[in-house]
C-alpha positions in Angstrom: -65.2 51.9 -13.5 -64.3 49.8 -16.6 -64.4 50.4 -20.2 -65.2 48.1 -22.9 -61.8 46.5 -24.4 -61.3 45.6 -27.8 -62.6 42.6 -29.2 -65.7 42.7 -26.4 -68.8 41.4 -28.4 -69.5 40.8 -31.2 -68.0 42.6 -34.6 -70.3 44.2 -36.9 -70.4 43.1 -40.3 -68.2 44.3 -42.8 -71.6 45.8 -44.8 -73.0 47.6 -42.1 -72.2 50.9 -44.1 -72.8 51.6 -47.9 -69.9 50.1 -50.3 -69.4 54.0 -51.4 -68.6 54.9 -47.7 -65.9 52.2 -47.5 -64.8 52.8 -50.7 -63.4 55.9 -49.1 -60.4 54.6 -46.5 -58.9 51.2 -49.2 -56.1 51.8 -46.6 -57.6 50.5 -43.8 -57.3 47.6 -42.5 -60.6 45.1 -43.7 -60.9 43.6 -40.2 -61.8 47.2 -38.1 -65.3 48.5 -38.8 -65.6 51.6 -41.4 -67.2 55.2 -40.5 -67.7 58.1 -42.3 -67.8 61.5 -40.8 -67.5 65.3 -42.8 -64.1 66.0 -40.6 -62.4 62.7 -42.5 -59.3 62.8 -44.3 -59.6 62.6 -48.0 -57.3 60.6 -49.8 -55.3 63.8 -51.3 -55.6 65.4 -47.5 -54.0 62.2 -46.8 -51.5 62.3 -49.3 -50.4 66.2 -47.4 -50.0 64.7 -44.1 -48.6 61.3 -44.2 -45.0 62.6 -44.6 -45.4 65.7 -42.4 -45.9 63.4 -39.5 -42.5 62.0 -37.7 -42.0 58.0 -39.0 -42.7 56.0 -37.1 -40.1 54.5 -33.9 -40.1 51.1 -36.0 -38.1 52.7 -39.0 -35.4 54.7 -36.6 -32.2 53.7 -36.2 -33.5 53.3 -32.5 -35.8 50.9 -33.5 -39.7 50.6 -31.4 -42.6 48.2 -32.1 -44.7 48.8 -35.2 -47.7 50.9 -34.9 -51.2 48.9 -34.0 -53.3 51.3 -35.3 -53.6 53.3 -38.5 -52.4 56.5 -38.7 -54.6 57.7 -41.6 -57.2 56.7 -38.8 -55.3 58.5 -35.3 -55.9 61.6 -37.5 -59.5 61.0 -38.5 -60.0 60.7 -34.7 -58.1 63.7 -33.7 -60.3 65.5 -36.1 -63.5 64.2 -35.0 -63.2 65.4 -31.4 -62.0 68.7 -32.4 -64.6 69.5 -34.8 -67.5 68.5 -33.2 -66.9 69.4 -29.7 -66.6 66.1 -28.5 -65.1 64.4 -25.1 -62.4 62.3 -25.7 -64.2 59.5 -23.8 -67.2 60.2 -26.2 -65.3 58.6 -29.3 -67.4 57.0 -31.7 -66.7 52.8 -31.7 -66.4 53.5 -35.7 -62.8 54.3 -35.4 -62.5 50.8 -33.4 -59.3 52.7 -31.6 -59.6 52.9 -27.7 -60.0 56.7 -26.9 -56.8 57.0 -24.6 -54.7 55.8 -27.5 -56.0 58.8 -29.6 -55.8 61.2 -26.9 -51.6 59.6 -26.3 -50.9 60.7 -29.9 -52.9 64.1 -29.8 -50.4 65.1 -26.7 -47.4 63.1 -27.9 -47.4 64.7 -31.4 -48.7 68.5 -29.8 -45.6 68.6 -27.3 -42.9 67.5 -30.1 -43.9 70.2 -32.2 -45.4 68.1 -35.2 -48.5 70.3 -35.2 -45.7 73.5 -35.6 -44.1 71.6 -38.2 -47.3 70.4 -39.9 -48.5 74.1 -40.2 -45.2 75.4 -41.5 -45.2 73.3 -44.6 -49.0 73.7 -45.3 -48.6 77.7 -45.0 -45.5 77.6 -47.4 -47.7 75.5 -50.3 -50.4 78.1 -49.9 -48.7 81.0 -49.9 -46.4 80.0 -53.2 -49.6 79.1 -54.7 -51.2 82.7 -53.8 -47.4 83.7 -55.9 -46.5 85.1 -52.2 -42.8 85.0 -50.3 -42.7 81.4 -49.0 -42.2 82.9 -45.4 -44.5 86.3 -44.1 -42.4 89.2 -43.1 -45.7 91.0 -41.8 -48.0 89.2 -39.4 -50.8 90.1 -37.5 -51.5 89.5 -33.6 -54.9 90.1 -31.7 -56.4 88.1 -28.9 -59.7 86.2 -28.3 -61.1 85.6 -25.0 -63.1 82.1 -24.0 -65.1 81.1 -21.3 -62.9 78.2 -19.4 -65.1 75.5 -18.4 -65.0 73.3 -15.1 -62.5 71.5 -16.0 -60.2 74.3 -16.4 -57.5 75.0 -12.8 -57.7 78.1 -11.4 -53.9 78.7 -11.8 -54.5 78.9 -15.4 -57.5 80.8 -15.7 -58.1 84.5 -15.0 -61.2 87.2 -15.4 -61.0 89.6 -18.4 -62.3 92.7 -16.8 -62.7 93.7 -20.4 -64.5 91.3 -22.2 -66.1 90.0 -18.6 -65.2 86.4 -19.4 -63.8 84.0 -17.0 -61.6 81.6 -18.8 -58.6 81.9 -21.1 -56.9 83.9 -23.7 -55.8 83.3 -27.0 -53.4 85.4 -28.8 -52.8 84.3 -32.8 -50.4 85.5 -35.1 -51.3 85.2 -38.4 -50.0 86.4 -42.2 -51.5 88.5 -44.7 -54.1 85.3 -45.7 -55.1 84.6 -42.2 -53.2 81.6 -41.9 -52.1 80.8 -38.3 -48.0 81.4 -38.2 -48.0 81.2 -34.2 -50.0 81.4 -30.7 -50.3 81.4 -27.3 -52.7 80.3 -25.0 -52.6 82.4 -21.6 -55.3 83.2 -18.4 -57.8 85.6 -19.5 -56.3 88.5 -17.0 -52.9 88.4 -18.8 -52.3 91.6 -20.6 -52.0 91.5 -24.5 -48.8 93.2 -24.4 -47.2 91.3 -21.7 -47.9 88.1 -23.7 -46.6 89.7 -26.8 -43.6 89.8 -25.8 -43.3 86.2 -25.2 -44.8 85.4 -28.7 -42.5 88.0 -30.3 -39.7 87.3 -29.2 -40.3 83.2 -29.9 -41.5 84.7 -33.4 -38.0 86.4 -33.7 -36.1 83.6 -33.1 -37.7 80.9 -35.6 -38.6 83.8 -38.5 -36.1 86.9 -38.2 -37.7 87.7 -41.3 -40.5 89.4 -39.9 -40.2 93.0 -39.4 -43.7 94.5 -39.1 -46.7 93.6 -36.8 -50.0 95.5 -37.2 -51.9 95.3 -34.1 -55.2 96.7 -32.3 -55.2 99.7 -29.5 -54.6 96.8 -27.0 -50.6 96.4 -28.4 -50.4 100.3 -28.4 -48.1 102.4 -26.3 -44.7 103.8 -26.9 -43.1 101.1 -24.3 -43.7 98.6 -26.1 -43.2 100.0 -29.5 -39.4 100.5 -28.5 -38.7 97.5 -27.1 -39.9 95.5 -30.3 -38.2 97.9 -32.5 -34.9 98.3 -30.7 -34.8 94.5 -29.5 -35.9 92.5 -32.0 -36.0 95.0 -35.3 -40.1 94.9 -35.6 -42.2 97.2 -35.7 -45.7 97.4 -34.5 -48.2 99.4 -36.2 -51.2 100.1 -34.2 -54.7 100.2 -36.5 -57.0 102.1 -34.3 -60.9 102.4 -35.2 -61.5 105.9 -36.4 -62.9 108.1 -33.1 -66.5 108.9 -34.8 -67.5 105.5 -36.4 -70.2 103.7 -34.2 -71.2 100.3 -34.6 -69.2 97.9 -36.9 -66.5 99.1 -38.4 -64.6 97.1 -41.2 -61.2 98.1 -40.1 -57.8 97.9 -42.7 -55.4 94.8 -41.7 -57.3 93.9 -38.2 -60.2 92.4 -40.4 -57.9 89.3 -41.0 -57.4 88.1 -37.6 -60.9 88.5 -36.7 -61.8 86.3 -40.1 -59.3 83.7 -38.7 -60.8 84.0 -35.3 -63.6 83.0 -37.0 -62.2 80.1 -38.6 -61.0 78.9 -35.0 -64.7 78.9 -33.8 -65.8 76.9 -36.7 -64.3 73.8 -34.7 -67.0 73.1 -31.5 -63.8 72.4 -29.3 -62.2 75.8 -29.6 -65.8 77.3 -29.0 -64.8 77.3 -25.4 -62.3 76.2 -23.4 -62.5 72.6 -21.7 -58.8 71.3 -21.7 -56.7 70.8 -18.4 -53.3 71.9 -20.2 -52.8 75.2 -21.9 -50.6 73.7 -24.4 -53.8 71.4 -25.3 -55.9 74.4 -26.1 -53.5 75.3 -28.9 -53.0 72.0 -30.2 -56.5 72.0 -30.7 -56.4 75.4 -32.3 -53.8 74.4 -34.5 -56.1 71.1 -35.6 -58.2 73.4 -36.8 -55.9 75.4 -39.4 -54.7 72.4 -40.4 -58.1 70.7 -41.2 -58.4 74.5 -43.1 -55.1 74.1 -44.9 -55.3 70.8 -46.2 -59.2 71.4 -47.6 -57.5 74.5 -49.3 -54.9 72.8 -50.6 -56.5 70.0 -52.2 -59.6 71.7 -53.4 -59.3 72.3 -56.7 -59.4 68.7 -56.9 -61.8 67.3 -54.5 -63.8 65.9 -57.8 -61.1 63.6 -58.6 -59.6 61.0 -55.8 -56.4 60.6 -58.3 -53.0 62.0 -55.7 -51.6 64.5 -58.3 -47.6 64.0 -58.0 -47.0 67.2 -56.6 -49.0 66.7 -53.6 -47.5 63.2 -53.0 -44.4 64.2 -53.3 -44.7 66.8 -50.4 -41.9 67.0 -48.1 
């Protein structure tokens, strides 16, 4: 089976769309056709995340050859697939990118830990601007259970007697705001302690700051309590849901993760599980929190497409 290449047929004209809608991306390039979807980049989102992303292999010592496409545009792509829900071969034409070359920077920049990177910096700005430590030392950790579609193996899949899902789990760690610090994407059977540890102990290593975990019933036992405490100095607090209450409970600290759970759902790609990799599932979860970040960030003023100094000077 072939695919259409670029440059196959005609190319609409430039006023296909109203002069408001390409008003929107000057940046681009006046030959590729314009689109406008709600999961675009604004131009202050855009002034956020052009220098969070590595520069490009042309301006390295190493040296490369310069980038075909725009990456104000890559971005807009990535986002569009993992807000709507879309398959990568589904692309819309408006980006006038070929899908595989979207989906090459998606895994490129998830496996170099850009998206990590990306987050850190977006969580620091909001958290100064909430007058909060730059860096959390108190998370929160829960897990979330998806169905796994088709396309997901069966070595990386599993039944969560539980929940009786058949699919995959997510475990997120996230601050006092709800903002994702770290996760881990596992089969649905693995136990939420047993992948604690691993998340932990990577947690330890990149933020010794954090001493104190609040958790559900799930993280509880005194096992695992002493090994976090004697190994890596944190201490998990268990918030259990009071022994009379029926029904929905709001319950103290555990109502954040489940709010940022929420968050995660908003985007139609993390509404179930359809990618191959495990490490694509989070990349697509981090998307997500970074789409939330950004919109955070540069709400205040969404009114006015003027790029305030602080936010283009973002390191």
């Amino acid at each position: 089976m072939t695919f259409p290449q670029e440059g196959d047929g005609p190319r609409p004209p430039r006023s296909w769309l109203p002069a408001p809608v390409a008003a929107r991306h000057p940046a681009m390039p006046p030959d590729l056709p314009r689109y406008h979807y709600p999961s675009d980049t604004s131009d202050l989102e855009w002034a956020l995340l052009e220098r969070l992303l590595p520069v490009p292999a042309c301006r390295t010592a190493r040296g490369g050859a310069p980038e075909k496409w725009p990456r104000r545009r890559v971005v807009d792509a990535i986002r569009y697939i993992t807000d709507n829900g879309a398959k990568w071969r589904a692309l819309p034409a408006d980006f006038g990118i070929p899908w595989r070359t979207v989906f090459g920077y998606f895994a490129r920049w998830a496996k170099a830990g850009v998206l990590r990177h990306i987050l850190d910096r977006l969580r620091r700005r909001l958290r100064i601007r909430r007058r909060r430590c730059p860096w959390p030392v108190r998370v929160i950790v829960d897990s979330q259970s998806v169905k796994g579609a088709e396309t997901v193996s069966k070595a990386t899949r599993g039944y969560d007697a539980n929940k009786h899902i058949n699919g995959r789990k997510r475990h997120l760690l996230v601050d006092q705001d709800g903002l994702l610090v770290d996760l881990l994407v596992t089969p649905a059977d693995v136990q939420d302690r047993d992948a604690a540890r691993i998340l932990l102990t990577r947690l330890h290593t990149e933020h010794p700051e954090i001493v104190l975990v609040w958790a559900d019933n799930g993280y509880g036992g005194e096992e695992f309590a002493t090994w976090a405490q004697t190994t890596l100095n944190i201490t998990v607090k268990v918030v259990s849901r009071p022994k009379d209450a029926k029904g929905f409970v709001l319950l103290p600290k555990r109502w954040v993760i489940e709010r940022s759970n929420s968050w995660t759902m908003r985007a139609r790609r993390n509404a179930r599980d359809y990618e191959r990799l495990m490490s694509h599932a989070e990349a697509h979860i981090q998307w997500a929190f970074i789409t939330l970040m950004t919109r955070r960030l540069t709400r205040r003023n969404r009114r006015t497409e003027t790029v305030p100094a602080s936010l283009a000077t973002a390191a």
